[in-house]
N, C-alpha and C positions, 0 to 999 in steps of 0.2 A: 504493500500500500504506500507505503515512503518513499519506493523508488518510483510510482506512478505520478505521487503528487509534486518528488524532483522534477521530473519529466514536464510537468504542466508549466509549473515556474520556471523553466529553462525555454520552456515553448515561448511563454508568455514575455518573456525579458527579452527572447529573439527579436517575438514581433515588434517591439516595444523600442527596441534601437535599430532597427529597421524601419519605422519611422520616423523618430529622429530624423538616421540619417539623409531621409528622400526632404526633408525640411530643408536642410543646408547647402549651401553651395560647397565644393572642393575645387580647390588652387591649387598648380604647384607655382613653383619660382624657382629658375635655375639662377643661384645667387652667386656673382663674381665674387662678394667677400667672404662668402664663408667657402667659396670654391668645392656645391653643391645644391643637389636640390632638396629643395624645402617645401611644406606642404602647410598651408590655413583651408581653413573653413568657417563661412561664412553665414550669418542668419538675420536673413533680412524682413525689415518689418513685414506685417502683414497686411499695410496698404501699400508697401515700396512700387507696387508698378500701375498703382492706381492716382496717383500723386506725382508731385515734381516736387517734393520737399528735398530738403538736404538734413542728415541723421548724424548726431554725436556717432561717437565709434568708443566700444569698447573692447581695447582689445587684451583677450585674456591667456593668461599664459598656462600651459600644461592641456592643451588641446582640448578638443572637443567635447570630452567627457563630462564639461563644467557647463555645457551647453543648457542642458534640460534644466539645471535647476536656477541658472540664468534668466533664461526665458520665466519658469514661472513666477519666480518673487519679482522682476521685472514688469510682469503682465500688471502683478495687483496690484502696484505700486504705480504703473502708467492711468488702470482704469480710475484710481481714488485723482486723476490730475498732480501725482506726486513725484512723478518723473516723464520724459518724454520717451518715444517711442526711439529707440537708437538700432544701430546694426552692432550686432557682436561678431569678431575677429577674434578665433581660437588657434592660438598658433602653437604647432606640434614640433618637439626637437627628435634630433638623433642622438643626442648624450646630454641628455638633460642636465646634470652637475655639473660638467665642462660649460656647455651656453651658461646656466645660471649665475656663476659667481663670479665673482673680480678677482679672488687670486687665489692658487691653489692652496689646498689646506695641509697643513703640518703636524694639525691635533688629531693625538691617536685616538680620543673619540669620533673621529670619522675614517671615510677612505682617505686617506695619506699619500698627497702627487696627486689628487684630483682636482678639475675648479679651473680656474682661471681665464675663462672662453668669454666674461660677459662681455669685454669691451669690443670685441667683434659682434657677438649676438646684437647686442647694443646697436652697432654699426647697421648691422641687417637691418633691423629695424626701422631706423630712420631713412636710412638709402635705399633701399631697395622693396620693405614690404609696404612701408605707410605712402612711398607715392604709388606704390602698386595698388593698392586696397583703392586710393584715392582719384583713379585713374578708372579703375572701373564703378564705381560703385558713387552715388552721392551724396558727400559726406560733408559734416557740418565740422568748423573749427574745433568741437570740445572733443578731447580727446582722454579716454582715461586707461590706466594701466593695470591691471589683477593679475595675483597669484600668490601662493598659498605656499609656506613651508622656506624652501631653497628660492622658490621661485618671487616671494616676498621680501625675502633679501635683493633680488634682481628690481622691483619694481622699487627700492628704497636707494637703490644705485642708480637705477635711471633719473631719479629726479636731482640727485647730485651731479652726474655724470652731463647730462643734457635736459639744464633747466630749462623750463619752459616748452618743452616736448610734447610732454602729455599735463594736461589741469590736474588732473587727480588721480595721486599712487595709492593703491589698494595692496595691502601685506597682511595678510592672514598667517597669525603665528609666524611670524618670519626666523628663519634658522641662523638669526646675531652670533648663534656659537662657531660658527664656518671659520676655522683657522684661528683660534683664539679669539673669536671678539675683532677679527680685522675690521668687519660692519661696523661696529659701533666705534672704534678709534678712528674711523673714516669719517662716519656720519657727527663727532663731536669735532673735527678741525674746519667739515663744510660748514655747521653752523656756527663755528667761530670768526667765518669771514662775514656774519650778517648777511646771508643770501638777500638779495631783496625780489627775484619772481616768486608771484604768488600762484599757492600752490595748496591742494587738498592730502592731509595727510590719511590715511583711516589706519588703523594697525588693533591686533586683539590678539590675545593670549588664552591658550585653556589651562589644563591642569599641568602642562612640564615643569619638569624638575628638573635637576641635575644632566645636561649642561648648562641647556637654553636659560633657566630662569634667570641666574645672575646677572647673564650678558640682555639680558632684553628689559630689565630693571634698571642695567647698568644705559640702556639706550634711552629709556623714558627720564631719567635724572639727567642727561645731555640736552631733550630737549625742556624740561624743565628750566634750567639752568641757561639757554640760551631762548629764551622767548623771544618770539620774531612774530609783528604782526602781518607780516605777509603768507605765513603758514596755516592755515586751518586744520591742526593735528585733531582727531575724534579717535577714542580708544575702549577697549571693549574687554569685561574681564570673565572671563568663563570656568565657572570654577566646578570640577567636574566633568566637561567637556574634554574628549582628550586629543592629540594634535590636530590628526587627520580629518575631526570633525569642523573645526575652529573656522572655516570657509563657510561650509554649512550653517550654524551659528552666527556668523555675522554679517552677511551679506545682504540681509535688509535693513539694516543699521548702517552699513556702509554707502549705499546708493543714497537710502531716505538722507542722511546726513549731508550729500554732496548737491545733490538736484533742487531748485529752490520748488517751493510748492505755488501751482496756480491760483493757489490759493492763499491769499495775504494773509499774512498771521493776524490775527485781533490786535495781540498784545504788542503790535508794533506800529499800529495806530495812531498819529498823532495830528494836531490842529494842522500842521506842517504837509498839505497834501504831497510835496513833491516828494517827497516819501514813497510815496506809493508808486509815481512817475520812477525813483529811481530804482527802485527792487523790478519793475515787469522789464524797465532797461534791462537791466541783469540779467530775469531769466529769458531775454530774449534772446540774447546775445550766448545763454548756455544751453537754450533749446533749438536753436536756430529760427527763432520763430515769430509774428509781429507781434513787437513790444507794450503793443497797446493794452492798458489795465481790461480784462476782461466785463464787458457793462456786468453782467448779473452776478460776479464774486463781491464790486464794490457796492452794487447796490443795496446785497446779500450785509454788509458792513453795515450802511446804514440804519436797516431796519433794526440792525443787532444792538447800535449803540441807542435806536429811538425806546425800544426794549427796556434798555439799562437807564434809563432815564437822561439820558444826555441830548437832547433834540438838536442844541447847535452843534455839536459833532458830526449828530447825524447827516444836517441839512448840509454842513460842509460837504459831507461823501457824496450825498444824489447829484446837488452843484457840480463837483467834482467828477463826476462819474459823465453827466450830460455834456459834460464838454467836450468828452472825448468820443460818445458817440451822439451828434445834436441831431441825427436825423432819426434815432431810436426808440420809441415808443413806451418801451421800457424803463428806459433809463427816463425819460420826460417824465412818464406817471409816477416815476421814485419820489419828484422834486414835488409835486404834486401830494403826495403821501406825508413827507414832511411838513408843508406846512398845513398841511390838516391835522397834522399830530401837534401842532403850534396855534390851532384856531383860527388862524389864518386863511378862511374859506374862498374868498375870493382871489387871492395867489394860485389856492388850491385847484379854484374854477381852469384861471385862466390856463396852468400847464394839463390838466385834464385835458382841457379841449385842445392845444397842444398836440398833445400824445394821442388822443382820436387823429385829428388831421392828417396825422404821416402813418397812422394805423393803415394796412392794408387789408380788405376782409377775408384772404385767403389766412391769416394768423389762427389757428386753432380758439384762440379765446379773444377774437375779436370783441365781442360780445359784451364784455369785459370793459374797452374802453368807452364801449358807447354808456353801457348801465352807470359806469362813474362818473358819467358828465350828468345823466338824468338826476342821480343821487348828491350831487354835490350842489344841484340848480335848487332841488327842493331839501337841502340841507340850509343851502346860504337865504333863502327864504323862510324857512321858521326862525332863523334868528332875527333876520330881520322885521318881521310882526314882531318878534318877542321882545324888541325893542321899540 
């Protein structure tokens, strides 16, 4: 019976990475620096050929296998508007330890004579695979880098090695014990020059011990020690989790922390609307996409602050919001909402009928702005008898 229900699960896993793999594109690249061919794959969104957008790129290290569970904590993190839809770039080695590190290791806790390959992997990377990728595929300036373990350590050398490369290094349990702690006596003399590109850190740790822990303790008290506002370090501690989970484990912390959300925080709020202007600048600029404040998240603001009883905050947001879309219906009836939450009936009139005007009847709840103009005419007439 146990060898049947093997049989089902082995069936089933078959089918299961055999559709995977019909999802992804496959590349090679016959590469002059590493004098060899090399092999990515590719997963592009699920409008990519429905669109002409241009997509971040994530490209992750240690191949495809990182693919599926990419894709889904990506998914529900794109549907909440909490990250954007990007193309993942899974890039596969021939001697993983050799590409991964910057210089061979000597500690007899590991292989001893291995290492050393990253500054050509490195090389690859920027010459030959990113305008490869960017050649065929259409891709937006943010760029970010992941991997896990040895290959965590590669992604915390590329941001030293070629600032400004990639926006955001992603190091899952990174292996700081590689050669004695070479990572970390590297990464404390880079940030003694005060780097100033800015740059996304993430890093996390689970349950290791003895080597990893001192040297990656020994890397958090460096950047302690050298705080640099240009870095945005986010770190993760997993206790119980053991190495080869620590990817698993943090990689929706990792993204949710890096991607700005479509959605304006509340608590970042202020009478100051260019505030608002300057954060959808940002995530325009990190989703590749029009910067303009979304009408129904600011509106969404308004009512929230008219709620908490702050009405000129509120009416700042509708104001603020109509400016950016004045032919929107939506946004008009907000401004209108406001000062009826203010008594202001006749303000209230006039953008009602506003927001009718530029209503068009195919709008599912057209309906909607006609009844508000009827309600607000024999609203502002019982006050008026009543006075």
């Amino acid at each position: 019976m146990k060898y049947f229900k093997w049989l089902f699960t082995a069936a089933l896993l078959a089918s299961s990475f055999q559709s995977l793999a019909n999802d992804y594109e496959v590349v090679n690249i016959d590469s002059e620096v590493l004098d060899e061919r090399r092999q990515y794959q590719v997963l592009l969104p699920e409008d990519y050929f429905s669109t002409s957008q241009n997509y971040p790129v994530i490209y992750r290290l240690d191949g495809a296998e990182n693919i599926p569970l990419m894709k889904e904590v990506l998914g529900r993190l794109q549907k909440a508007d909490a990250a954007p839809d990007v193309i993942i770039v899974a890039i596969e080695n021939t001697d993983r330890l050799h590409d991964m590190y910057p210089t061979v290791n000597q500690d007899r806790n590991g292989p001893v004579g291995i290492g050393g390959g990253a500054k050509k992997f490195l090389a690859f990377i920027e010459q030959e695979l990113i305008p490869d990728v960017e050649k065929r595929y259409r891709t937006h300036s943010t760029r970010i880098i992941a991997g896990a373990s040895a290959a965590g350590v590669f992604s915390l050398y590329a941001m030293q090695q070629r600032p400004g490369l990639f926006n955001a290094h992603i190091a899952y349990s990174p292996a700081v014990w590689w050669n004695a702690g070479a990572m970390v006596e590297r990464t404390k003399k880079w940030l003694s020059t005060k780097p100033s590109e800015s740059a996304y850190v993430y890093m996390n740790m689970g349950n290791e011990g003895l080597p990893m822990r001192p040297y990656y303790d020994a890397l958090l008290t460096a950047f302690s020690n050298h705080e640099n506002p240009h870095l945005s370090l986010v770190l993760n501690e997993h206790p119980g989790v053991s190495h080869g989970l620590t990817s698993a484990a943090g990689i929706f912390n990792a993204y949710q922390s890096f991607f700005l959300s479509k959605t304006f925080p509340r608590e970042k709020v202020t009478a100051n609307m260019q505030v608002i202007d300057n954060y959808y600048r940002r995530l325009g600029e990190q989703w590749g996409i029009d910067p303009t404040p979304p009408e129904n998240v600011v509106r969404e603001l308004g009512y929230y602050f008219d709620w908490q009883k702050k009405p000129h905050l509120a009416m700042m947001l509708y104001k603020h919001n109509m400016s950016h879309h004045l032919e929107n219906p939506d946004a008009i009836a907000g401004v209108a909402y406001g000062y009826e939450g203010q008594n202001k009936l006749r303000e209230a009139l006039t953008y009602a009928k506003k927001a009718l005007a530029v209503a068009t009847e195919d709008i599912p709840y057209y309906d909607y702005f006609v009844e508000n103009v009827a309600r607000l005419e024999n609203k502002l007439k019982g006050t008026e008898k009543a006075n």
